[in-house]
Each structure stands twice: as structure tokens, then as C-alpha cells.
C-alpha positions in Angstrom: 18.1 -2.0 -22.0 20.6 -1.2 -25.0 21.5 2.6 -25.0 20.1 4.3 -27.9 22.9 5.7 -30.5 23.6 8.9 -30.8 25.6 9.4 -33.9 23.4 8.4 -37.2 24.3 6.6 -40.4 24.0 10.4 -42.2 26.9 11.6 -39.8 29.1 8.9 -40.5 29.1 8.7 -44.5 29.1 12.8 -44.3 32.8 12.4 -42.1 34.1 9.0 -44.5 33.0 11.1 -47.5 35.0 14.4 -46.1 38.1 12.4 -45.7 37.9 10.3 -48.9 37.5 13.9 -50.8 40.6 15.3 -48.7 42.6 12.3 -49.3 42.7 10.7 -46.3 41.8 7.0 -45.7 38.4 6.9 -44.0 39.5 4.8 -40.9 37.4 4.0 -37.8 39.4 6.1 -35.6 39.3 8.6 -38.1 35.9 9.0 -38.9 35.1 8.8 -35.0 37.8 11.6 -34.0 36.0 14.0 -37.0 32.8 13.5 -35.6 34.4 14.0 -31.8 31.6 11.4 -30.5 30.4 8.4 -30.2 31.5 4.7 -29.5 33.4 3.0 -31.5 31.2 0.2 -31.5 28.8 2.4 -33.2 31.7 3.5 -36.1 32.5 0.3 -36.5 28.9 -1.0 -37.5 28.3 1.8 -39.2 31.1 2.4 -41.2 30.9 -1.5 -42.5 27.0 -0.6 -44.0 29.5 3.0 -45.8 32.0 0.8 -47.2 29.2 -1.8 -48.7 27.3 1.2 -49.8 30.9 2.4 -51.9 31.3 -1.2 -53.2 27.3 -1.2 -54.8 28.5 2.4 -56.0 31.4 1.1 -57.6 29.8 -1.9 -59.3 27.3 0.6 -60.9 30.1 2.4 -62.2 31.7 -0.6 -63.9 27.8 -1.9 -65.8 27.9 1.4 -67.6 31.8 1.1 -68.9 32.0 -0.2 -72.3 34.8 -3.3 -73.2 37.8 -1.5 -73.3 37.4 0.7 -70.1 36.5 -2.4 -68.4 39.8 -3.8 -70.1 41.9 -1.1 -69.0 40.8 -0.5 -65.6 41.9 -4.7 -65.1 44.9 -3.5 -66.4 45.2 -0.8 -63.9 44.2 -2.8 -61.0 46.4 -5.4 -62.5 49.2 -3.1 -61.9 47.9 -1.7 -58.6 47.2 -4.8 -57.1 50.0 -5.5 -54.8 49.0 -1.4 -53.6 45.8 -2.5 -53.2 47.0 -5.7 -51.2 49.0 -3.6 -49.2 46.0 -1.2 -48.6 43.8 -3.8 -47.5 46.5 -5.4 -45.0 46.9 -1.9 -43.9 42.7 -1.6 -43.3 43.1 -4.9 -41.8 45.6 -3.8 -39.4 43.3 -0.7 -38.5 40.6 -2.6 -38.2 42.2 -5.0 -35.4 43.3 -1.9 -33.8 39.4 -0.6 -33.6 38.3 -3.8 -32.4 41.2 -4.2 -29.5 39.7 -0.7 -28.8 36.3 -1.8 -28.8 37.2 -4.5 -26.5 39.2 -2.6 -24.5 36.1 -0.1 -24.1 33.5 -3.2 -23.3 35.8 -4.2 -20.9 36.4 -0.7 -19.4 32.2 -0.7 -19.7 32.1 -4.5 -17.8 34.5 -2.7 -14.8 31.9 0.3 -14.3 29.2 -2.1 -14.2 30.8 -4.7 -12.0 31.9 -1.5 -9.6 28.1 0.1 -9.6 27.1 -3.8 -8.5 29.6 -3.6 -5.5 28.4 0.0 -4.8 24.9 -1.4 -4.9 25.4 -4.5 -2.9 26.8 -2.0 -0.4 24.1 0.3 -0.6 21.5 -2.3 0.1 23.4 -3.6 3.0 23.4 -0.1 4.5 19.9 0.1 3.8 19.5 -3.2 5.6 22.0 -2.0 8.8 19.6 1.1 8.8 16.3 -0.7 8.6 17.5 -2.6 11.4 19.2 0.7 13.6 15.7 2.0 13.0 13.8 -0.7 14.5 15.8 -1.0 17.5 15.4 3.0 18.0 11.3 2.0 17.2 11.3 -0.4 20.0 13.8 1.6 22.5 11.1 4.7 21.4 8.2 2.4 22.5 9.7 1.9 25.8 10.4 5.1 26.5 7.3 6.2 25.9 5.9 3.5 28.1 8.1 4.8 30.9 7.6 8.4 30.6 3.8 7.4 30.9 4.4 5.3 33.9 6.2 8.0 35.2 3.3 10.8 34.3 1.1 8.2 36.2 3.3 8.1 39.3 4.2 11.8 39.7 0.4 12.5 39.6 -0.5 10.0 42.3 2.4 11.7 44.1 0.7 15.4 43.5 -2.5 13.5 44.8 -1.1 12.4 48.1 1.2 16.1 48.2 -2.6 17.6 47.9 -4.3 15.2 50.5 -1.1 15.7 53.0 -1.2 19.5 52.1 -5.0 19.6 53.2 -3.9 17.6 56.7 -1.3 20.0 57.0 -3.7 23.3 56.5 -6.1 21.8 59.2 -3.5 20.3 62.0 -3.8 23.6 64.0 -7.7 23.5 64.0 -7.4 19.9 65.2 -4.1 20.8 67.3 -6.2 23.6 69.0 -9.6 20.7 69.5 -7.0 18.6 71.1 -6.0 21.7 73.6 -9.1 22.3 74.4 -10.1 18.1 74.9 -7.2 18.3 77.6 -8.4 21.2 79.3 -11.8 19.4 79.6 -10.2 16.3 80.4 -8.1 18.1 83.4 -11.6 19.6 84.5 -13.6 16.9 84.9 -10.7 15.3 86.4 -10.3 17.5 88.9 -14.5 18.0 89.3 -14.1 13.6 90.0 -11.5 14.6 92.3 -13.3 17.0 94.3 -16.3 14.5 93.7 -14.4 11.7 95.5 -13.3 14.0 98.4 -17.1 14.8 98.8 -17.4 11.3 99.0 -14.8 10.6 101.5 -15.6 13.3 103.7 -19.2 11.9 104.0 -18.3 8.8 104.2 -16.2 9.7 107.4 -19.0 11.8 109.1 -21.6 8.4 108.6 -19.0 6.0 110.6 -18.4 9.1 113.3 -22.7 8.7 113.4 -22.1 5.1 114.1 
């Protein structure tokens, strides 16, 4: 999109008409370092629609002369013309100079742009490094979070059993003390079948003394 110009037609034949009137020749350069902005792409164009604008003027001027002013002024220029010849080759001269300028300020223009396309081809290849750097830190997030939940899911089955072994633990002297008392049982009725069995024996020896 072409950059919209910020020096007008107005400015430029107010500076050209400020030089003319102080005697200075309106140049490009000139005209452009009065007004202390601009392009001088912009003067240039500009300037060209001035200096066609001065040579309507000055063919208005010459309709209204009679004969002999016309006369005299082609004597004049007659005169002047190798001044005038010299003039234009001197305009000509400053005229390549403001082009070469020109140039020299597209192709100053061309460098910026071809460096903001490196810095942008750059830029969207660390976008593209970073899209990726973010997707692997996605899918490392993911696992993470897959393992942290695993491990959530372990350490409560772990509290579960630590509860259940807890609960054993609390009651192991109840069932220690059951176990005591099973033994002490188990040594009395051992000891009732042993004096059972010497009952036994003792009768058993008193029958075959009857016999």
C-alpha cells in the first residue's frame, strides 16, 4: 500500500516561489532542504507540475505583449541564449543529481525491506521452533499428569492397606491374649485326657487282677 505524501503541492510552490523571489535557483534539493521534509521522490514530481505551472505563466505573459516587446524580448533571449543553455545544462545536471538520489533512497528503501523479510522469515521460524517446544511440553505435561494420577491412585491403595494392617495391628493383643487363653485350655484338657487315661489304666489293671 503506497504511503500517503506528506508534503502538498501548496508547500512546494510556496518554498520554489521563496527562492525564485530571493534569487536562488529553485532546485530539488533546495526546495526539499527549505521545507526540511519529505522524499525526494515527492519534490521531484512535484516540482515538475511548479515548473509547468511557470511555463503556462509565462506564455500568458507573452499573448498580452504587443510586436515590439515580443521583438525585443527575442532579442534578449537571443543574447541570453547561450546563459540560458548553460542554465538548463546546469538544471540538467541537478536534476541527475536528484534522481541518483532518488535511486540511491529506493535502493536504501529496497535494503530495509529485504532486512524486515529476513527478520520476518526469522521470526516465523521462531514461532514455528516454539509451536513445536510447546507441544512437546503439551505432551510431556500430559504424561505427567498421567503419572502423578497413577501415583495418587497407588499411594491411596497404599493408605488403604496401611489402614487395614493398622486395624490388625490394634487388635493383635485381643487375639494374642485368645490365643493364651486357647493354650491354657488346650494344656487343661490335656492334662484332664491324661488323668483320663490313667483312670483308664488303673482300671484296666484291677479287671485282669479280678481275672
Amino acid at each position: 500500500m503506497a504511503r500517503k505524501a506528506t508534503i502538498t503541492q501548496e508547500q512546494v510552490n510556496t518554498a520554489a516561489n521563496d527562492l525564485v523571489a530571493s534569487g536562488q535557483m529553485p532546485t530539488n534539493r533546495a526546495v526539499l532542504e527549505k521545507l526540511g521534509s519529505g522524499s525526494m521522490a515527492t519534490i521531484v514530481k512535484l516540482m515538475q507540475q511548479w515548473r509547468s505551472s511557470q511555463d503556462r505563466a509565462k506564455a500568458n505573459v507573452d499573448e498580452v505583449l504587443d510586436a515590439k516587446v515580443v521583438q525585443s524580448i527575442q532579442n534578449m533571449l537571443s543574447i541570453k541564449i547561450k546563459e540560458a543553455t548553460a542554465q538548463k545544462y546546469s538544471e540538467i545536471a541537478l536534476l541527475q543529481n536528484d534522481l541518483q538520489n532518488v535511486i540511491t533512497e529506493n535502493e536504501h528503501q529496497a535494503i530495509l525491506l529485504e532486512e524486515n523479510d529476513v527478520q520476518l522469515s526469522e521470526l516465523q521460524a521462531q514461532v514455528q521452533s516454539q509451536a513445536g517446544q510447546i507441544e512437546q511440553l503439551e505432551t510431556e505435561a500430559t504424561r505427567l499428569r498421567e503419572q502423578i494420577s497413577q501415583e495418587i491412585k497407588l499411594r491411596e491403595a497404599a493408605q488403604f492397606t496401611l489402614a487395614k494392617a493398622e486395624v490388625r495391628i490394634e487388635s493383635l493383643p485381643a487375639i494374642m491374649e485368645e490365643l493364651k487363653e486357647a493354650r491354657a485350655e488346650a494344656k487343661r484338657k490335656g492334662e484332664e485326657v491324661a488323668e483320663l487315661r490313667g483312670t483308664l489304666v488303673a482300671m484296666n489293671v484291677k479287671t485282669e487282677k479280678k481275672i
